[in-house]
PyMOL Python script that loads the backbone (N, CA, C, O; Angstrom):
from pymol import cmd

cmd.read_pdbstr("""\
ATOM      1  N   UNK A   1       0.809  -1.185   0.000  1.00  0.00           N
ATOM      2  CA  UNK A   1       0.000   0.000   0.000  1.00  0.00           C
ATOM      3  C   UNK A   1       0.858   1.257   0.000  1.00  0.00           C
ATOM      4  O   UNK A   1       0.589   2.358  -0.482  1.00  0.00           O
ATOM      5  N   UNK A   2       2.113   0.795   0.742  1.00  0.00           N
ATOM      6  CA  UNK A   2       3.272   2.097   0.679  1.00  0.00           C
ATOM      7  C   UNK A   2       3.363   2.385  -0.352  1.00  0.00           C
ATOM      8  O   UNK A   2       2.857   3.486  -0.565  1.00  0.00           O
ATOM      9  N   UNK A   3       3.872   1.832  -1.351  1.00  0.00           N
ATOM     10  CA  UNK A   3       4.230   1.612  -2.898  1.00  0.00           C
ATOM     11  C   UNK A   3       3.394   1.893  -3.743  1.00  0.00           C
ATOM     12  O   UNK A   3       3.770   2.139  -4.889  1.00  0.00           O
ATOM     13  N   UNK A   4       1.781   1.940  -3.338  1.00  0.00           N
ATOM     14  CA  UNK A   4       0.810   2.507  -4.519  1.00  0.00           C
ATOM     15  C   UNK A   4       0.675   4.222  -4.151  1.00  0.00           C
ATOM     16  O   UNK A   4       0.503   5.155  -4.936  1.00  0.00           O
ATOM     17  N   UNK A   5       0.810   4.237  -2.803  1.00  0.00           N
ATOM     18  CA  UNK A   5       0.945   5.685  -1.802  1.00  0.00           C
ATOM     19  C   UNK A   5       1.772   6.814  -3.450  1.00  0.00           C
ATOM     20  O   UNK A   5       1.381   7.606  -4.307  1.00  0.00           O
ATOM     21  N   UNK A   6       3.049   6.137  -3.008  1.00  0.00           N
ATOM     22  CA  UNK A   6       4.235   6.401  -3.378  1.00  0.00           C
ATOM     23  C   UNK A   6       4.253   7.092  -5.121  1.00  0.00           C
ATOM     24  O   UNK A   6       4.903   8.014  -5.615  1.00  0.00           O
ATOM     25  N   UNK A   7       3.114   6.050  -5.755  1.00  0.00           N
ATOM     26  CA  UNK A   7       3.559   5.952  -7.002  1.00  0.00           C
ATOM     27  C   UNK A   7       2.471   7.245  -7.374  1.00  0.00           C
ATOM     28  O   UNK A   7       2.594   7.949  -8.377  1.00  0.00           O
ATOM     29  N   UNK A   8       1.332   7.406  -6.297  1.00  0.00           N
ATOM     30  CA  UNK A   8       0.480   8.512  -6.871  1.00  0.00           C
ATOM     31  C   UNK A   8       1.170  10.104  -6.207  1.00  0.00           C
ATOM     32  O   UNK A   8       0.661  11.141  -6.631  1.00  0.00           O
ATOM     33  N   UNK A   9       2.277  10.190  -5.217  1.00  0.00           N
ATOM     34  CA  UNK A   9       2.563  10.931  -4.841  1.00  0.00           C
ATOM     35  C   UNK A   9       3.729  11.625  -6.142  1.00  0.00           C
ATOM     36  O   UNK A   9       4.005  12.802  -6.371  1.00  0.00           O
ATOM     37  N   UNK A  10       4.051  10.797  -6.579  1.00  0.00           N
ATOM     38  CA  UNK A  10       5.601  11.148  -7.630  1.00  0.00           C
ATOM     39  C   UNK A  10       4.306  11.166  -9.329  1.00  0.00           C
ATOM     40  O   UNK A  10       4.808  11.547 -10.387  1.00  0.00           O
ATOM     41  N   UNK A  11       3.361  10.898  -9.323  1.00  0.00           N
ATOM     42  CA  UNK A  11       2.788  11.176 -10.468  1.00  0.00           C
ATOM     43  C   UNK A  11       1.988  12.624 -10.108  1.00  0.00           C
ATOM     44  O   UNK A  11       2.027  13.484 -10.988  1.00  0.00           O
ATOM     45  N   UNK A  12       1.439  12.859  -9.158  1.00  0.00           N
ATOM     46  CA  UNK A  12       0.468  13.386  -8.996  1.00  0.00           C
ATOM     47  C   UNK A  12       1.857  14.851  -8.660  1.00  0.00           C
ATOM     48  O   UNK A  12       1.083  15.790  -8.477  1.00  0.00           O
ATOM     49  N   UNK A  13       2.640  15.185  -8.575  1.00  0.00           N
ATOM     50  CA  UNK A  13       3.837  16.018  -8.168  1.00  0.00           C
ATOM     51  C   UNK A  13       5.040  16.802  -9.212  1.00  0.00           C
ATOM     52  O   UNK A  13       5.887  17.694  -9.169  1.00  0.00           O
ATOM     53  N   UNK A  14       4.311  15.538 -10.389  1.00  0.00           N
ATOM     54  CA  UNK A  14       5.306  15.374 -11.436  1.00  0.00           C
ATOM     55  C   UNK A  14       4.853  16.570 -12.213  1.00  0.00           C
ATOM     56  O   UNK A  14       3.702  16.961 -12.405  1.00  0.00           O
ATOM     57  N   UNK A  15       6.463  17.279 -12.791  1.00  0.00           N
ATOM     58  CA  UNK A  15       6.284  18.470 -13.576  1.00  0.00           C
ATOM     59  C   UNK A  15       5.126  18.477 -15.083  1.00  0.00           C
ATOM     60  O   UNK A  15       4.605  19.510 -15.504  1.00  0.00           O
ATOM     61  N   UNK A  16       4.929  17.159 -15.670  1.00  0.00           N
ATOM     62  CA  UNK A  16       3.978  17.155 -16.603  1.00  0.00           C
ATOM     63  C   UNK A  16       2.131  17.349 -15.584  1.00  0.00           C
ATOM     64  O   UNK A  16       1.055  17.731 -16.043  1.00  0.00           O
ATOM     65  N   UNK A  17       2.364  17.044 -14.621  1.00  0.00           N
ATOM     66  CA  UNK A  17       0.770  16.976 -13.834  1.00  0.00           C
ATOM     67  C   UNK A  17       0.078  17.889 -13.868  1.00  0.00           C
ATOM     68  O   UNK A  17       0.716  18.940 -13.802  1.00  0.00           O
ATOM     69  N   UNK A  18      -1.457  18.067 -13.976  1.00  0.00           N
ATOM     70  CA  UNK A  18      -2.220  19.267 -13.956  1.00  0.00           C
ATOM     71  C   UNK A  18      -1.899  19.800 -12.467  1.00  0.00           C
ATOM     72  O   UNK A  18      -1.899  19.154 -11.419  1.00  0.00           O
ATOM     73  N   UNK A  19      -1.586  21.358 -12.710  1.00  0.00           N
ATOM     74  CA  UNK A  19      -1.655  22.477 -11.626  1.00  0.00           C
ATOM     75  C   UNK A  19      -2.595  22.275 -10.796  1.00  0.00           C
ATOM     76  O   UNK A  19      -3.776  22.120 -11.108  1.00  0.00           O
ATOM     77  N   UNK A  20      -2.005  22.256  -9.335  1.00  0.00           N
ATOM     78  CA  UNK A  20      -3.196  21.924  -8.612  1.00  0.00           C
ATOM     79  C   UNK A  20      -4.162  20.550  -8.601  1.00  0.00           C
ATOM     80  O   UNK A  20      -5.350  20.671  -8.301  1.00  0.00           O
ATOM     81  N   UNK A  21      -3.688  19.443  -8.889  1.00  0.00           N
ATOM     82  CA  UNK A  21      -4.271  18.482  -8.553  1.00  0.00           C
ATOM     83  C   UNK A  21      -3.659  17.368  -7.688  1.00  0.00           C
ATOM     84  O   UNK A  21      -4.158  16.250  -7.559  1.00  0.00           O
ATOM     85  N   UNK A  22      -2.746  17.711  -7.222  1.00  0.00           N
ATOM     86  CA  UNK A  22      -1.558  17.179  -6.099  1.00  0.00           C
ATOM     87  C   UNK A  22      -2.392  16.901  -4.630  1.00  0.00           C
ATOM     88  O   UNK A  22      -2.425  15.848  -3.993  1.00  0.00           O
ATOM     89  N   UNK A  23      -3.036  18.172  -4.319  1.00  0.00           N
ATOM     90  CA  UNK A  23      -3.566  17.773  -2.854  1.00  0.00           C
ATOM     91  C   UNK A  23      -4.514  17.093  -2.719  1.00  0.00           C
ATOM     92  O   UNK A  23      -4.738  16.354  -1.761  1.00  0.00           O
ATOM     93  N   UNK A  24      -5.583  17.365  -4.230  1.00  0.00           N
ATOM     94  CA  UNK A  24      -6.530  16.171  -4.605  1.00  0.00           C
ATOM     95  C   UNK A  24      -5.958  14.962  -4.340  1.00  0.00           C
ATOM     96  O   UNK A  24      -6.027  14.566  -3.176  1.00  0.00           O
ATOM     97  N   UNK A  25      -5.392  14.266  -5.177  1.00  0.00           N
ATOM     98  CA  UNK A  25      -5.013  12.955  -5.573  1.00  0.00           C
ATOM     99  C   UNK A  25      -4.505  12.286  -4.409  1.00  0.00           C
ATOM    100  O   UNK A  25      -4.925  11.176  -4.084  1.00  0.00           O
ATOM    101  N   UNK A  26      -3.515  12.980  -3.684  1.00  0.00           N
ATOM    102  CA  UNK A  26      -2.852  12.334  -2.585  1.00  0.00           C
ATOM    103  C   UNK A  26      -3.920  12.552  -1.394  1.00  0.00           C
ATOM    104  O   UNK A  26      -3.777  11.854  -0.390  1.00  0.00           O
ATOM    105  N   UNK A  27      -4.737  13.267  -1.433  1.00  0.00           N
ATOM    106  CA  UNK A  27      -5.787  12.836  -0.411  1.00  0.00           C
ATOM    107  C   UNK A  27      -6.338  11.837  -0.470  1.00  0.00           C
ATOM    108  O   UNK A  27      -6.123  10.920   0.323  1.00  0.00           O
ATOM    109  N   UNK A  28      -7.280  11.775  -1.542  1.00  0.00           N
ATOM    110  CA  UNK A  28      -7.901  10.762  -2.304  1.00  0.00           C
ATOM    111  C   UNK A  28      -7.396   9.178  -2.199  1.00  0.00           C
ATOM    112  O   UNK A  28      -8.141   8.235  -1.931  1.00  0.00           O
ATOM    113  N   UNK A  29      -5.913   9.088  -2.480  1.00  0.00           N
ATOM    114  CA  UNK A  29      -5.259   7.817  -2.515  1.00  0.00           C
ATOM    115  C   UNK A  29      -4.605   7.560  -0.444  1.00  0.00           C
ATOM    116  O   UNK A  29      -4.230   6.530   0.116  1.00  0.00           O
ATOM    117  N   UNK A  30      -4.686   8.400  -0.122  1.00  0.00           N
ATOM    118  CA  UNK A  30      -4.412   8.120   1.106  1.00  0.00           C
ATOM    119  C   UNK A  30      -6.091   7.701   1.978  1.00  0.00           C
ATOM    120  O   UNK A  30      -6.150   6.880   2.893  1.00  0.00           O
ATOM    121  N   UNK A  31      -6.930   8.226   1.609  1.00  0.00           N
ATOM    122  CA  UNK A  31      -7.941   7.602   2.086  1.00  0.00           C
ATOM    123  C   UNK A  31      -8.701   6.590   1.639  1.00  0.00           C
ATOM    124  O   UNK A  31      -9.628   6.145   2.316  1.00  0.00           O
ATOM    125  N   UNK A  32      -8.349   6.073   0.316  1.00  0.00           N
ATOM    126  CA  UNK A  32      -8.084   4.628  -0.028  1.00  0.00           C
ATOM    127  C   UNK A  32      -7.851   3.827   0.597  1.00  0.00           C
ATOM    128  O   UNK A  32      -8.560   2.941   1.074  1.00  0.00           O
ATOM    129  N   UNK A  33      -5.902   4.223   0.746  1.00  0.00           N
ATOM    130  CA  UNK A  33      -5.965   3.317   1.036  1.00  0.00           C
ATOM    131  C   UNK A  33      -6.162   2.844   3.169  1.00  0.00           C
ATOM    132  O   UNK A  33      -6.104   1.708   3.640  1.00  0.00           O
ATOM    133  N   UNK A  34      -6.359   4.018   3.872  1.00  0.00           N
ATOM    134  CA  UNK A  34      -6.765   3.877   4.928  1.00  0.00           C
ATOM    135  C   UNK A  34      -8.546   3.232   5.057  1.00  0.00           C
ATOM    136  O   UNK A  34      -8.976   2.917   6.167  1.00  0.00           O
ATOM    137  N   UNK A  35      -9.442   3.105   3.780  1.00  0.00           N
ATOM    138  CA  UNK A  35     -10.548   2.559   4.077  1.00  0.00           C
ATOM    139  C   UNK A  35     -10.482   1.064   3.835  1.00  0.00           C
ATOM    140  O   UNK A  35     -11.193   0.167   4.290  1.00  0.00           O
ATOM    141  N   UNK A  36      -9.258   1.011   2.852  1.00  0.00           N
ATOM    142  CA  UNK A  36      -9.222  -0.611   2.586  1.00  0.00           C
ATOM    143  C   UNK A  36      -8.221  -1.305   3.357  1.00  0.00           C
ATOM    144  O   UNK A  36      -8.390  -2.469   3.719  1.00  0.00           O
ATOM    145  N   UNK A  37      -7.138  -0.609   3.634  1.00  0.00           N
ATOM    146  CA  UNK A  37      -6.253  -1.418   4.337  1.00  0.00           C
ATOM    147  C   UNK A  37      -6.066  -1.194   6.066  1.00  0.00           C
ATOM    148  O   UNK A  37      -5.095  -1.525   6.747  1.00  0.00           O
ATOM    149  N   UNK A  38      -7.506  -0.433   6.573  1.00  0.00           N
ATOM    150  CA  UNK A  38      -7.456  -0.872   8.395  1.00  0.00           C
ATOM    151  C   UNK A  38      -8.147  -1.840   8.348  1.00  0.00           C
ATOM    152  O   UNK A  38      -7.670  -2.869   8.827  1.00  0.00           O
ATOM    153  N   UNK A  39      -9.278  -1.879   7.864  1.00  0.00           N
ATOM    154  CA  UNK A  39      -9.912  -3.648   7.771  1.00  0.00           C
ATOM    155  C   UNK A  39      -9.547  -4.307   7.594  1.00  0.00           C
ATOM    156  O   UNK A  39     -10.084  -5.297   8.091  1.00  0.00           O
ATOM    157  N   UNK A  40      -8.425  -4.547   6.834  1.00  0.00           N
ATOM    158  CA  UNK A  40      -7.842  -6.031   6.240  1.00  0.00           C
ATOM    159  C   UNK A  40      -6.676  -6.122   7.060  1.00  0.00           C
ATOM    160  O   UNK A  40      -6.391  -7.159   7.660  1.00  0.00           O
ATOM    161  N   UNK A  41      -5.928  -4.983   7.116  1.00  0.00           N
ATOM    162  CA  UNK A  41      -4.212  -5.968   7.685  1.00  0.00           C
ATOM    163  C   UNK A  41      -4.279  -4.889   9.106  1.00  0.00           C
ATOM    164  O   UNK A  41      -3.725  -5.490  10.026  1.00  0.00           O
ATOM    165  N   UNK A  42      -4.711  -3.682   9.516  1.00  0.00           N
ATOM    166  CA  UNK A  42      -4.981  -2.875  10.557  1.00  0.00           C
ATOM    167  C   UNK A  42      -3.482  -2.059   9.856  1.00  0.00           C
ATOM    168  O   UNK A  42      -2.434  -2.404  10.401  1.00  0.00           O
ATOM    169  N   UNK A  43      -3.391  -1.280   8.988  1.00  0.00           N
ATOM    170  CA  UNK A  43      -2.261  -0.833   7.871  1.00  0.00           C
ATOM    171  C   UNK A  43      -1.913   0.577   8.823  1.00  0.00           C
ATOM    172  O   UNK A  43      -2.591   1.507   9.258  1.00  0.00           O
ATOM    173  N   UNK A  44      -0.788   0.271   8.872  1.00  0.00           N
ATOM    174  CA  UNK A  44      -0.015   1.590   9.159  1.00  0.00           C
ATOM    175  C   UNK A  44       1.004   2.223   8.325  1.00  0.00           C
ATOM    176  O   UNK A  44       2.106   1.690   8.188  1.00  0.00           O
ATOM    177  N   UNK A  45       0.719   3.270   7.789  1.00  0.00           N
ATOM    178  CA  UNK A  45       1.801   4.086   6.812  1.00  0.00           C
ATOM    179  C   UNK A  45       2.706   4.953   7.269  1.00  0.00           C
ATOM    180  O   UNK A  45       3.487   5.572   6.546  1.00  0.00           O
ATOM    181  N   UNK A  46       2.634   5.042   8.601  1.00  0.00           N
ATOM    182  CA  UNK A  46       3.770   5.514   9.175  1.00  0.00           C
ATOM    183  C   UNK A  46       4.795   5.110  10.591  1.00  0.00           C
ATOM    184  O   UNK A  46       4.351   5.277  11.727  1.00  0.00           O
ATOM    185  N   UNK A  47       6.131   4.593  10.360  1.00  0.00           N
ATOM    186  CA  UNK A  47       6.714   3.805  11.016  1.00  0.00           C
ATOM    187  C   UNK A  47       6.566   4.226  12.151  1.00  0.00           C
ATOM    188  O   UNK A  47       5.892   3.423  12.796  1.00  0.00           O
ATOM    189  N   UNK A  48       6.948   5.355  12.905  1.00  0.00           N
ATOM    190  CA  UNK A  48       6.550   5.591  14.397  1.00  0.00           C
ATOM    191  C   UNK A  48       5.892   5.356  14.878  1.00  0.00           C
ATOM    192  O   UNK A  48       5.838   5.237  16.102  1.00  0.00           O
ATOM    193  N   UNK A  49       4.624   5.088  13.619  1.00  0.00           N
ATOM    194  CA  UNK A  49       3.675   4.595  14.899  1.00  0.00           C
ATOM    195  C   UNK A  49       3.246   3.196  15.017  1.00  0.00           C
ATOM    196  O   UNK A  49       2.474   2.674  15.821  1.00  0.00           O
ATOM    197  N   UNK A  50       3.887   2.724  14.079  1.00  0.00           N
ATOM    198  CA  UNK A  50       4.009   1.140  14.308  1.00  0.00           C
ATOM    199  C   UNK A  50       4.972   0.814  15.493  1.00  0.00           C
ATOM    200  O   UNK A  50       4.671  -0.106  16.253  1.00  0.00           O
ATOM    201  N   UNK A  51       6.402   1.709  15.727  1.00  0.00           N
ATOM    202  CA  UNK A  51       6.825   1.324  16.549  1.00  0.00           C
ATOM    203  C   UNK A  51       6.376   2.094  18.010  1.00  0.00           C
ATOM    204  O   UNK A  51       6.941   1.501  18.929  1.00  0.00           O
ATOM    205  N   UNK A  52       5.704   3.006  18.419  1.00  0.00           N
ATOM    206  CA  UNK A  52       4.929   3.260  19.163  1.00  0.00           C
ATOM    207  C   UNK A  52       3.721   2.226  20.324  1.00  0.00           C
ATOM    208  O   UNK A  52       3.356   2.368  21.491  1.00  0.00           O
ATOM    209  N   UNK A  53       3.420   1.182  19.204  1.00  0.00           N
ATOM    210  CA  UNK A  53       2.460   0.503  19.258  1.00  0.00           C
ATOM    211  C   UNK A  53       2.917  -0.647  19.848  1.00  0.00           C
ATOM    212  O   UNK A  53       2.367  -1.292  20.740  1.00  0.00           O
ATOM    213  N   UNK A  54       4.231  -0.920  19.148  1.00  0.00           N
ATOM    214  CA  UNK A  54       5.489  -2.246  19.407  1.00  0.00           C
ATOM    215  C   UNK A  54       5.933  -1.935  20.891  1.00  0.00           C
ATOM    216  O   UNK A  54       5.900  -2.868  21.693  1.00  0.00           O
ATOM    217  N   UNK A  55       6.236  -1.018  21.198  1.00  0.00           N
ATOM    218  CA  UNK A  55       7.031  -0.722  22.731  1.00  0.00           C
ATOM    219  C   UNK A  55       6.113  -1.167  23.178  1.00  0.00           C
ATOM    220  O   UNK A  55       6.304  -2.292  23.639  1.00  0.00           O
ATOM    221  N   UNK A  56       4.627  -0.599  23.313  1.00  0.00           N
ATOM    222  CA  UNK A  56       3.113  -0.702  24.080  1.00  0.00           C
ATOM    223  C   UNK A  56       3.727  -2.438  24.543  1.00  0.00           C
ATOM    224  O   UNK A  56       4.363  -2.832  25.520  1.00  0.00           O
ATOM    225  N   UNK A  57       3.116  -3.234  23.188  1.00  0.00           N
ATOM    226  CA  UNK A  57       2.948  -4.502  23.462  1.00  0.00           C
ATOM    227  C   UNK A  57       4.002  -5.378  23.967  1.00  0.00           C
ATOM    228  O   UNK A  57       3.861  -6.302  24.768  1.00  0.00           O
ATOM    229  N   UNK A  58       5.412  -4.853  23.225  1.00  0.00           N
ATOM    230  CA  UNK A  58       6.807  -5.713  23.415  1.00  0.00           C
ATOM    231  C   UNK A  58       6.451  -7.021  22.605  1.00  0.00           C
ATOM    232  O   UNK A  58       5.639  -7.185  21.694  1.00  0.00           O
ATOM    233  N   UNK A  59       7.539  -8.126  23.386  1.00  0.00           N
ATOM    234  CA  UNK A  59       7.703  -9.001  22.735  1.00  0.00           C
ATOM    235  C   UNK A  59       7.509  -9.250  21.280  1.00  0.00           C
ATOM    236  O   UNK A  59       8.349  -8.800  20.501  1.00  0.00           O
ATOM    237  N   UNK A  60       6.198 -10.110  20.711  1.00  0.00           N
ATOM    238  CA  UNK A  60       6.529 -10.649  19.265  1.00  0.00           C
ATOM    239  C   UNK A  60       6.601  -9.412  18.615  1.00  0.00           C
ATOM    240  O   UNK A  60       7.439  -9.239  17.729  1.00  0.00           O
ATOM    241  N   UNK A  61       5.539  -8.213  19.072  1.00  0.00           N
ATOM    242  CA  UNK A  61       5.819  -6.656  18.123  1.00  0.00           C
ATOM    243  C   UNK A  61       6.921  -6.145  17.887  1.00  0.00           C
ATOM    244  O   UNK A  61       7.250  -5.518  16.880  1.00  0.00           O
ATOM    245  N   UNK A  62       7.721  -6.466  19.084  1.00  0.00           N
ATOM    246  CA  UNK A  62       9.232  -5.839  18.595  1.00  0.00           C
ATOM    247  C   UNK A  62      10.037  -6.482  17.891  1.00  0.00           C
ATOM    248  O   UNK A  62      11.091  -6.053  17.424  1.00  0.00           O
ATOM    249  N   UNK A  63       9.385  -8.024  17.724  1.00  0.00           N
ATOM    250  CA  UNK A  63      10.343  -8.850  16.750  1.00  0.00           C
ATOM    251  C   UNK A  63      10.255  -8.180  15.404  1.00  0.00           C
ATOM    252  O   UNK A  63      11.181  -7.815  14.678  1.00  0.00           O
ATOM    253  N   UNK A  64       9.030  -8.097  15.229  1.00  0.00           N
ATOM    254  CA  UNK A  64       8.421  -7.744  13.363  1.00  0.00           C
ATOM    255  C   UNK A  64       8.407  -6.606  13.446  1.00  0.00           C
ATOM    256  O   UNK A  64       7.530  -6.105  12.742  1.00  0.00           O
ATOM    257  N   UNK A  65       9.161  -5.714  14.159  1.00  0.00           N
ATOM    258  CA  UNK A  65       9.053  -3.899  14.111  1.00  0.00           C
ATOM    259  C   UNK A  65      10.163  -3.793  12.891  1.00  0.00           C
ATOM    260  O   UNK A  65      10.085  -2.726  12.282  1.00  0.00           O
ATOM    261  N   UNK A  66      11.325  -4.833  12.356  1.00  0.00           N
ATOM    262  CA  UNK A  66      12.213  -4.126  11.486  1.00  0.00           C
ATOM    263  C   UNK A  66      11.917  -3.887  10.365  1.00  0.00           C
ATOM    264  O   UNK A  66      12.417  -3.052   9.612  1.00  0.00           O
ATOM    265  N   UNK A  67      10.457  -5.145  10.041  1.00  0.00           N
ATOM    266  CA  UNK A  67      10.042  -4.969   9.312  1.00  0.00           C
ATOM    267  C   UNK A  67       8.485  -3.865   8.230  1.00  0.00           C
ATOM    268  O   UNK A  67       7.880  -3.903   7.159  1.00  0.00           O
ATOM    269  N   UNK A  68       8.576  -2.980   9.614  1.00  0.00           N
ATOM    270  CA  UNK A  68       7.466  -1.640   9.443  1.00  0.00           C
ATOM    271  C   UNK A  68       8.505  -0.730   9.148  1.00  0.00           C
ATOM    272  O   UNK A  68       8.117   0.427   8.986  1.00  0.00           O
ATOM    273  N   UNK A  69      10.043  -0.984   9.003  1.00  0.00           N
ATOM    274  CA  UNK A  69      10.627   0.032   8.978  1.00  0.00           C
ATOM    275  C   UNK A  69      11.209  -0.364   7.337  1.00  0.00           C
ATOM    276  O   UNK A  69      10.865   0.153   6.274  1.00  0.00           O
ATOM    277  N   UNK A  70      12.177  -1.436   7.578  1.00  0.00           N
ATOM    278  CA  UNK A  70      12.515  -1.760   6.258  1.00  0.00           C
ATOM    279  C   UNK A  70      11.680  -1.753   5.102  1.00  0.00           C
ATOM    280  O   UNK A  70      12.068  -1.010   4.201  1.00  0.00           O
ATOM    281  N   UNK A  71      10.327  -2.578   4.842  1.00  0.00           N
ATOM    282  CA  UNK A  71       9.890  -2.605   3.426  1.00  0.00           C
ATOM    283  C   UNK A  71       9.181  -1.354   3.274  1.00  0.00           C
ATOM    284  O   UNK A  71       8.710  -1.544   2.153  1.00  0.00           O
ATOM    285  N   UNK A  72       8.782  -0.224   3.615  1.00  0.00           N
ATOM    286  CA  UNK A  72       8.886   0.591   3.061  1.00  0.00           C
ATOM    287  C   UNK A  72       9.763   1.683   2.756  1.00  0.00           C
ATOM    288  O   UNK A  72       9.258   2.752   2.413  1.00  0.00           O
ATOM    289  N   UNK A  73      10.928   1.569   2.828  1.00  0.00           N
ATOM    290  CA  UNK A  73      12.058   2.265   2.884  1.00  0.00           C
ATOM    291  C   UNK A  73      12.359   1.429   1.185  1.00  0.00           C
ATOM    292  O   UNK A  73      12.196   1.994   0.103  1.00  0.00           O
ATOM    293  N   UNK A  74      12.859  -0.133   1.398  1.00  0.00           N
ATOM    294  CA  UNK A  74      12.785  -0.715   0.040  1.00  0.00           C
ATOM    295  C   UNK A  74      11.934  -0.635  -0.716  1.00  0.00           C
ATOM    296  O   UNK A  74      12.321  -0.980  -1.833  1.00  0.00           O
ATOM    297  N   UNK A  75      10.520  -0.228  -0.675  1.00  0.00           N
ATOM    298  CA  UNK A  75       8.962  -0.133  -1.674  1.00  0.00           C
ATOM    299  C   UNK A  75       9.817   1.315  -1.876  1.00  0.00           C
ATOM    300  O   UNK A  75      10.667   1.238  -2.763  1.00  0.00           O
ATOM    301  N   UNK A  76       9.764   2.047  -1.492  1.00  0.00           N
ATOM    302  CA  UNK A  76      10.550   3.790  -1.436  1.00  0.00           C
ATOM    303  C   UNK A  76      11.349   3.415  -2.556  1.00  0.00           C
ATOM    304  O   UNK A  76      10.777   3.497  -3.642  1.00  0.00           O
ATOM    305  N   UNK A  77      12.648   2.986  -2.556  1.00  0.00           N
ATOM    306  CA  UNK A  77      13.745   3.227  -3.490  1.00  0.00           C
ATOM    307  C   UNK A  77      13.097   2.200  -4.467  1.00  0.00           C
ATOM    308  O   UNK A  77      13.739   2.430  -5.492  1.00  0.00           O
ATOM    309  N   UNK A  78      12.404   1.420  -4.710  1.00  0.00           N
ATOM    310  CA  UNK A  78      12.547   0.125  -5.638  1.00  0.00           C
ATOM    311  C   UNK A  78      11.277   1.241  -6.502  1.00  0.00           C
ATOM    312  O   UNK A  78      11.376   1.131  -7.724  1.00  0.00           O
ATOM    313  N   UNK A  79      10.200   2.209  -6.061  1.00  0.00           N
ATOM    314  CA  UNK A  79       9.308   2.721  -6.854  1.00  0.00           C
ATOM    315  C   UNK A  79      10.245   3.831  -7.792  1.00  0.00           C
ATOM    316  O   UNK A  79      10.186   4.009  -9.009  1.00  0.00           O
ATOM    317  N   UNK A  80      11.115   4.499  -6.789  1.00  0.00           N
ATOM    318  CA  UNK A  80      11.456   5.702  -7.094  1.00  0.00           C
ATOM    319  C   UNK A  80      12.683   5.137  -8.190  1.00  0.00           C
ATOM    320  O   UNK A  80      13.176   6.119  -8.747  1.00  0.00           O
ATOM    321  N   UNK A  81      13.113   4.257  -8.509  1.00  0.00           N
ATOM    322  CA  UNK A  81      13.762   3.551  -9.535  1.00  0.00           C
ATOM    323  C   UNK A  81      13.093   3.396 -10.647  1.00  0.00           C
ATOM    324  O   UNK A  81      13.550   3.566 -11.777  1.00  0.00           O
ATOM    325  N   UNK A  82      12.089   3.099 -10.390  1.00  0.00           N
ATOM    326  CA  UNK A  82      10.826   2.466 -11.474  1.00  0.00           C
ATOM    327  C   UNK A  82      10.075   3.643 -12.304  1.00  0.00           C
ATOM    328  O   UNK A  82       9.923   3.843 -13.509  1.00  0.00           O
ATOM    329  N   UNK A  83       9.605   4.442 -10.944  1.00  0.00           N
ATOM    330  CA  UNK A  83       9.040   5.422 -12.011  1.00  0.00           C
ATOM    331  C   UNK A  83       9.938   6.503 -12.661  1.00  0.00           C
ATOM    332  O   UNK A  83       9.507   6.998 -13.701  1.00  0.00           O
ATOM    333  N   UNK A  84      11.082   6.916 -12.205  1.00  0.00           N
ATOM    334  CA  UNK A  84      12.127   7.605 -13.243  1.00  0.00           C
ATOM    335  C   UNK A  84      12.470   6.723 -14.248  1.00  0.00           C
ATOM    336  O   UNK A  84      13.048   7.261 -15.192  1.00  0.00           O
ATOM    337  N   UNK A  85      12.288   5.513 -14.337  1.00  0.00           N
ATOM    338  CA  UNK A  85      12.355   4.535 -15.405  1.00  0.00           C
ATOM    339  C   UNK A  85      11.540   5.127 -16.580  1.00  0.00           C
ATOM    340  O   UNK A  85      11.837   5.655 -17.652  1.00  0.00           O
ATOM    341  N   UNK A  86      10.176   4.764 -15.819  1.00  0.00           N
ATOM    342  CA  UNK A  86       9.241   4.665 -17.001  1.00  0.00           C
ATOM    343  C   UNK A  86       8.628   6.353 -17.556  1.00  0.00           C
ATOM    344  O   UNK A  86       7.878   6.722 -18.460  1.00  0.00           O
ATOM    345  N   UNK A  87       9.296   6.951 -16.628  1.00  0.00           N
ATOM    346  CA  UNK A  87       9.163   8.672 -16.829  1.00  0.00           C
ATOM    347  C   UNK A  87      10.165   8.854 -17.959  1.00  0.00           C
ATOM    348  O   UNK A  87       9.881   9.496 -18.970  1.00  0.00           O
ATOM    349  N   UNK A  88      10.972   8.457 -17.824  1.00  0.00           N
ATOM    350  CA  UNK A  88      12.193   8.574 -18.744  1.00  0.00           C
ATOM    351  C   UNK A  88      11.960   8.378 -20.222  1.00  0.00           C
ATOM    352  O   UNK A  88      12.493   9.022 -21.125  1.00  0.00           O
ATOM    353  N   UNK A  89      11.046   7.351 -20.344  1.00  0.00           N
ATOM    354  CA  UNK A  89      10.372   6.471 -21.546  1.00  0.00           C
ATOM    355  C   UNK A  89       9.312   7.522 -22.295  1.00  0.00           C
ATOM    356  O   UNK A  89       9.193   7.420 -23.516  1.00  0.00           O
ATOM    357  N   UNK A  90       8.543   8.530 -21.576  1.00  0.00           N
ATOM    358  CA  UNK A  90       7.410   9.077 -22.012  1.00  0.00           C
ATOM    359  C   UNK A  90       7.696   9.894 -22.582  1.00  0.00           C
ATOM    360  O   UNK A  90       6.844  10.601 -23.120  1.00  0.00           O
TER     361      UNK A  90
END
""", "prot")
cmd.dss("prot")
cmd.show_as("cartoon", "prot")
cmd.util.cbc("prot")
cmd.orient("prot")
């Protein structure tokens, strides 16, 4: 969900984009994906407060906390690779 975040933030920002439709879009896609992804996985898009949540509980939370930090850091660089890719192409 980081990674679709991501991909409408760098389109919707991008120097070809209509003026002014930036705060649209990234609203829009952020409340996406907060209506679809607290029901299904309880989705957090921002690491602090996953690890916020991890101290609370300890144990197994702090095991899987590296991973609220890492894959979106890797979804981050692996998009931002991709779409200067395919920006490049247009």
């Amino acid at each position: 969900m980081t990674a679709m975040f991501l991909v409408i933030i760098l389109g919707a920002t991008d120097r070809r984009a209509t003026a002014g439709s930036a705060p649209i879009a990234i609203g829009l896609g952020l409340t996406l994906i907060y209506l679809i992804g607290i029901p299904v996985t309880n989705t957090s898009l921002n690491p602090a407060r996953s690890t916020g949540q991890a101290l609370f509980v300890g144990g197994w939370a702090l095991q899987q906390l590296w991973l609220f930090w890492v894959a979106p850091i890797a979804g981050t660089v692996t998009d931002t690779l991709a779409y200067r890719k395919c920006a490049a192409d247009m």
